[in-house]
C-alpha positions as CSV (number, residue, x, y, z in Angstrom):
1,X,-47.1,-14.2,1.4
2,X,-48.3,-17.7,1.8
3,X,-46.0,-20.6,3.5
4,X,-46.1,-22.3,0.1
5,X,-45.2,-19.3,-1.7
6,X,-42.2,-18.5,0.7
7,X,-40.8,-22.4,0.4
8,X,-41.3,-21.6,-3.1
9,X,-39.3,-18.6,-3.8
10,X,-36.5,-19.9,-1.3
11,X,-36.1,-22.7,-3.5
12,X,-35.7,-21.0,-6.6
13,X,-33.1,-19.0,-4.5
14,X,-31.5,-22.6,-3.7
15,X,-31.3,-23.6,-7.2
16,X,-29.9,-20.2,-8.7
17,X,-27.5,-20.1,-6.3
18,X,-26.2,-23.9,-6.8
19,X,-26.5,-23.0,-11.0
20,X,-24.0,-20.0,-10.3
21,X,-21.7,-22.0,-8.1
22,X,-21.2,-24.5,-11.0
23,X,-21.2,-21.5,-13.7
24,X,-18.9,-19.5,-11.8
25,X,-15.6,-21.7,-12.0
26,X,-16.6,-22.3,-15.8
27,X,-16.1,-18.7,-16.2
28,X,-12.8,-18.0,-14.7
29,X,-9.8,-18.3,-17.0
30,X,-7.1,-20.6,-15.4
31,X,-3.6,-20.0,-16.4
32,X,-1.9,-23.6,-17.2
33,X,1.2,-24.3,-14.6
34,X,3.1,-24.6,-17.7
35,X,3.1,-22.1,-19.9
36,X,6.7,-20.1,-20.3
37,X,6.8,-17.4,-18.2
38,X,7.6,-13.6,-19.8
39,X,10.3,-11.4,-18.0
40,X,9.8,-8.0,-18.9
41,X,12.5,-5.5,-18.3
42,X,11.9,-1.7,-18.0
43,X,13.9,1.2,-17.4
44,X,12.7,3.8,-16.2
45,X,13.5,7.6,-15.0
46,X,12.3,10.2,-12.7
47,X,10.3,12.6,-14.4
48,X,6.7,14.3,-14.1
49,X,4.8,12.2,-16.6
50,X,6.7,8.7,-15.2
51,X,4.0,7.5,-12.9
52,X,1.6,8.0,-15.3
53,X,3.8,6.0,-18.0
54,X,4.4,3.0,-15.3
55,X,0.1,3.1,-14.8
56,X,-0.5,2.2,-18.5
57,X,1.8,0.1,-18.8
58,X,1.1,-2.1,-15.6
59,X,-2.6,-2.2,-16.3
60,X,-1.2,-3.6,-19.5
61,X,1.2,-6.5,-17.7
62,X,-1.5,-6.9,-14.6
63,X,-3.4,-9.0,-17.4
64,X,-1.0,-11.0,-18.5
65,X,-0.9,-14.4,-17.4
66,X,2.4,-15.9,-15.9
67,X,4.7,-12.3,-16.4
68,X,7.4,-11.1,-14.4
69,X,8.1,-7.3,-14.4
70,X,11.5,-6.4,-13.8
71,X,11.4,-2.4,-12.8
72,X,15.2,-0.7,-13.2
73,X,15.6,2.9,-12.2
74,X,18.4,5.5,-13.1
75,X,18.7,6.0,-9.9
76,X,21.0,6.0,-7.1
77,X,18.5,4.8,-5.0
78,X,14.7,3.1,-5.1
79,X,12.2,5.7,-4.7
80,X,9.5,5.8,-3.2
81,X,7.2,6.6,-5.8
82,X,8.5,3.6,-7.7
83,X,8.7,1.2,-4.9
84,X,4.3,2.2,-3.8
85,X,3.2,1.6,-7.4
86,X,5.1,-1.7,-7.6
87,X,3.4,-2.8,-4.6
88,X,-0.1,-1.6,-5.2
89,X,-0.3,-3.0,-8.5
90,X,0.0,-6.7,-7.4
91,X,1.8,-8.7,-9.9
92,X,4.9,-10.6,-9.7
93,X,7.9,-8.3,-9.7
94,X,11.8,-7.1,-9.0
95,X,12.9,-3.5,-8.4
96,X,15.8,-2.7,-9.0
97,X,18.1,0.5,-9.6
98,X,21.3,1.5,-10.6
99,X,22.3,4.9,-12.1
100,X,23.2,5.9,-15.4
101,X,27.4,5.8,-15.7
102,X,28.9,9.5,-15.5
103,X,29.8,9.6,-19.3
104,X,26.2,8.9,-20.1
105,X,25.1,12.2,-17.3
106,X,25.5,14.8,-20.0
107,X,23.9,12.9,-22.9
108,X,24.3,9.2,-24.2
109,X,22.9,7.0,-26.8
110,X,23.0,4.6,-24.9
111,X,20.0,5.1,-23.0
112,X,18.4,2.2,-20.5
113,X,21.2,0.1,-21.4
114,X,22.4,-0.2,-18.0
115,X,19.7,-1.0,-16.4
116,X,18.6,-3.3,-18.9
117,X,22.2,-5.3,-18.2
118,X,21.2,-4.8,-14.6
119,X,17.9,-7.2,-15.4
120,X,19.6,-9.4,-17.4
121,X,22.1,-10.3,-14.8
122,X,19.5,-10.8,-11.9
123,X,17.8,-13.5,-14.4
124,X,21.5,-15.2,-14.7
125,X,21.2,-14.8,-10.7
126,X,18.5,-16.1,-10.1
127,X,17.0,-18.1,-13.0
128,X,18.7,-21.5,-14.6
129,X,18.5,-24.0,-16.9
130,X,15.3,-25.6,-16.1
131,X,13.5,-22.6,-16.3
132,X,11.1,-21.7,-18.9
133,X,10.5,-18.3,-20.3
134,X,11.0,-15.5,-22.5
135,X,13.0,-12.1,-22.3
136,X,11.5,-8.8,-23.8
137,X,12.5,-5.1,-23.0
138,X,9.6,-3.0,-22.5
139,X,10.0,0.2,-22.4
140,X,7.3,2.3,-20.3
141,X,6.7,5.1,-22.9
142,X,5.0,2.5,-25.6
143,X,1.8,1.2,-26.0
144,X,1.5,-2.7,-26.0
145,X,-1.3,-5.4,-27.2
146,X,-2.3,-7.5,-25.4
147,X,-2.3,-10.1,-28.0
148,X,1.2,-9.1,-28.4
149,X,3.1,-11.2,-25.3
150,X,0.9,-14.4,-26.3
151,X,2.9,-13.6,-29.5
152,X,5.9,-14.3,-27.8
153,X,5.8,-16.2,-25.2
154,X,6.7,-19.6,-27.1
155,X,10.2,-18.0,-28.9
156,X,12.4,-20.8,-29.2
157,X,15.4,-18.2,-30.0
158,X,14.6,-15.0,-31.0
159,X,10.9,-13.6,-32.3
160,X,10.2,-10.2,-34.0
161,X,7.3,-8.7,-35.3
162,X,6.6,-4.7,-36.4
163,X,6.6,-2.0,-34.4
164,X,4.5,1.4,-35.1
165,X,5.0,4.6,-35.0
166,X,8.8,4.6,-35.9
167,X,11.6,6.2,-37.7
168,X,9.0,9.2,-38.8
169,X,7.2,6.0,-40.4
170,X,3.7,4.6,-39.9
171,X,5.5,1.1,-38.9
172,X,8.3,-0.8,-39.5
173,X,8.9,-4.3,-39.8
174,X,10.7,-7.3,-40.8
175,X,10.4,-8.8,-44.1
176,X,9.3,-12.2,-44.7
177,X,9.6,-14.7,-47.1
178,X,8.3,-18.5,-46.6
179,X,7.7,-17.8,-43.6
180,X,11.2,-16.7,-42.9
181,X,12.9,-13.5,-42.3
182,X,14.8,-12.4,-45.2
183,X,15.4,-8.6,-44.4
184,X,13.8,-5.1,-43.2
185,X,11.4,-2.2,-43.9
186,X,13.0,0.4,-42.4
187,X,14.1,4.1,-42.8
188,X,17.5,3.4,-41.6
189,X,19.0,0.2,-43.2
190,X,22.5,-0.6,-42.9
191,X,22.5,-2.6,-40.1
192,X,22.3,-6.4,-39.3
193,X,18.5,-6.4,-37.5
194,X,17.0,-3.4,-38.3
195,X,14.4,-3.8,-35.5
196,X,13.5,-1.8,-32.3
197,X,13.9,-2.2,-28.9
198,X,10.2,-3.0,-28.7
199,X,10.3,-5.5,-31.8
200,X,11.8,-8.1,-30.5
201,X,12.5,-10.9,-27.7
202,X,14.8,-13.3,-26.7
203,X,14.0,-17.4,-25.0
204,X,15.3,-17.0,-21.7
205,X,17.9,-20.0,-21.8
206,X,19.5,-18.5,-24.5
207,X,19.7,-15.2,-22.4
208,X,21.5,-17.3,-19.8
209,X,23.7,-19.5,-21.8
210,X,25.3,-16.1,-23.5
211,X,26.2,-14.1,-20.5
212,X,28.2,-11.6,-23.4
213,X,25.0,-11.0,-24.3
214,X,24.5,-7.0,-23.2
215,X,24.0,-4.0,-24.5
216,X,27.4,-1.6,-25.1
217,X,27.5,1.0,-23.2
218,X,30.9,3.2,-23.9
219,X,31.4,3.5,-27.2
220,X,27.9,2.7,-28.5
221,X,26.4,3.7,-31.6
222,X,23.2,5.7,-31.7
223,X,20.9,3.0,-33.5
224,X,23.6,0.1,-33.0
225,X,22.1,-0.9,-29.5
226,X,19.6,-3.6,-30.6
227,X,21.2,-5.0,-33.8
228,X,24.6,-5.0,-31.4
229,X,22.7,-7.4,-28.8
230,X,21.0,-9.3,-31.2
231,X,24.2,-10.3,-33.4
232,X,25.5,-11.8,-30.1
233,X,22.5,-14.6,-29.8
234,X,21.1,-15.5,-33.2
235,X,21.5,-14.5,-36.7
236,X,18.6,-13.6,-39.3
237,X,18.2,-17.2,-40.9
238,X,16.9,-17.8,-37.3
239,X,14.5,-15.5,-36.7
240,X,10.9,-16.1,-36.0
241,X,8.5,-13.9,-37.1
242,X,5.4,-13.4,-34.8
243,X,2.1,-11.4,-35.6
244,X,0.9,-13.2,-38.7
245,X,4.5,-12.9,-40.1
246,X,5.0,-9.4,-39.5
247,X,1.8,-8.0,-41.3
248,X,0.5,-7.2,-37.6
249,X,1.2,-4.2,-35.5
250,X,0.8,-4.9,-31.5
251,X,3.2,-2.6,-30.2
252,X,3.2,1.3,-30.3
253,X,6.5,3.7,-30.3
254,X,3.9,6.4,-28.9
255,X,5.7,8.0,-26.0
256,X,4.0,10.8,-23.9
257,X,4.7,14.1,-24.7
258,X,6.8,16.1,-22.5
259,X,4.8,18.0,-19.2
260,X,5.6,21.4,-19.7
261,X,5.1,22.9,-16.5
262,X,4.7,26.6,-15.3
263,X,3.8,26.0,-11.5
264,X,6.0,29.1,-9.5
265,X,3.7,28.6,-6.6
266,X,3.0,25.6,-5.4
267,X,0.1,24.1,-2.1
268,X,1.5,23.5,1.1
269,X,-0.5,20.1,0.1
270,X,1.3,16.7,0.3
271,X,0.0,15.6,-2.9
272,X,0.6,12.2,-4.1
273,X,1.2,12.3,-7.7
């Protein structure tokens, strides 16, 4: 190769490299400092599929912009299995755990309920006023949209939109009129906000200003556990309806199906699973 030729390919090496060090930046998606953060709170349980549920759903929340994920086990104490994942995963996050009460041991319909109260106090703990942001309750046995937290991460009070998948229905949804909530498609009617756990979330200061807003726990009614909450922080004249006014479905009531396991001998292996 000539010197001319070499000077020459050096400089087209020069210049490619300055055009990608200006393309580059151009490409990468900033997240504004001021866009409302999203607090999501899960419960979750020890069980053979859970690991696998908490990997979907924290690919899902890894990209999302400005999230928090708050991580409550039935537990008695953190695990290990829960406390690696968290870790590895590398997104902003709380673990915590408390177990299920001893009523609730033997069978309750009020399921996750306390350690979704468990979240929503360590927001009043440790979020106020001049914090920005939204509540949801994510449960790690559905299947999310991404488009779905854009959605609702600029509730003023209280957004809902369909979930799929539900009440041995294709969807379900609220119905809207004018742009305003005026009632439910559901197959159980009969109460106040006929919505899902997964259909609906909350602005974060209205979270903190009502601190009797929890779920029932003793007492509860199987189906009452959403509408309950809700009719503590808004009423339906105030809803806002997300996903092109509820004709959109971004969340999934999928749930994986139970691991039926037959192993009666098992490898001497320390296996991470």
């Amino acid at each position: 190769m000539t010197k001319f030729a070499t000077q020459r390919s050096i400089c087209i090496l020069l210049a490619w490299g300055l055009i990608m060090a200006v393309m580059l930046p151009l490409s990468v998606k900033k997240t504004p400092p001021d866009i409302p953060m999203i607090y999501v709170i899960t419960p979750t349980h020890t069980r053979p599929t859970q690991k696998a549920d908490l990997t979907q759903l924290g690919n899902t929340l890894r990209q999302v912009p400005n999230l928090h994920w708050i991580v409550v086990e039935d537990a008695d104490f953190k695990s290990p299995l829960v406390a690696k994942f968290l870790l590895n995963l590398r997104i902003s996050y709380t673990h915590l755990n408390v177990p299920k009460p001893d009523y609730c041991k033997s069978g309750c319909v009020a399921r996750g309920s306390e350690q979704r109260n468990l979240g929503l106090d360590w927001l009043r703990r440790n979020r106020g006023p001049l914090d920005s942001g939204v509540v949801y309750f994510g449960d790690d046995d559905n299947t999310y949209d991404l488009e779905l937290f854009e959605e609702m991460r600029y509730t003023k009070q209280v957004s809902v939109w369909p979930v799929g998948l539900i009440g041995s229905r294709r969807y379900e949804r609220p119905l809207v009129r004018d742009g305003r909530v005026v009632g439910w498609y559901t197959r159980y009617p009969g109460r106040r906000f006929c919505t899902d756990m997964a259909g609906f979330a909350v602005n974060l200061n209205l979270i903190l200003a009502n601190v009797e807003a929890r779920f029932i726990l003793k007492g509860a009614k199987a189906g009452m556990q959403e509408s309950d909450f809700m009719s503590k922080v808004t009423k339906l004249e105030y809803l806002e309806p997300r996903a092109n006014n509820c004709t959109k479905v971004l969340v999934w009531h999928t749930r994986t199906e139970k691991a039926s396991l037959h192993e009666h001998v098992t490898e001497n292996v320390d296996i991470e699973v």
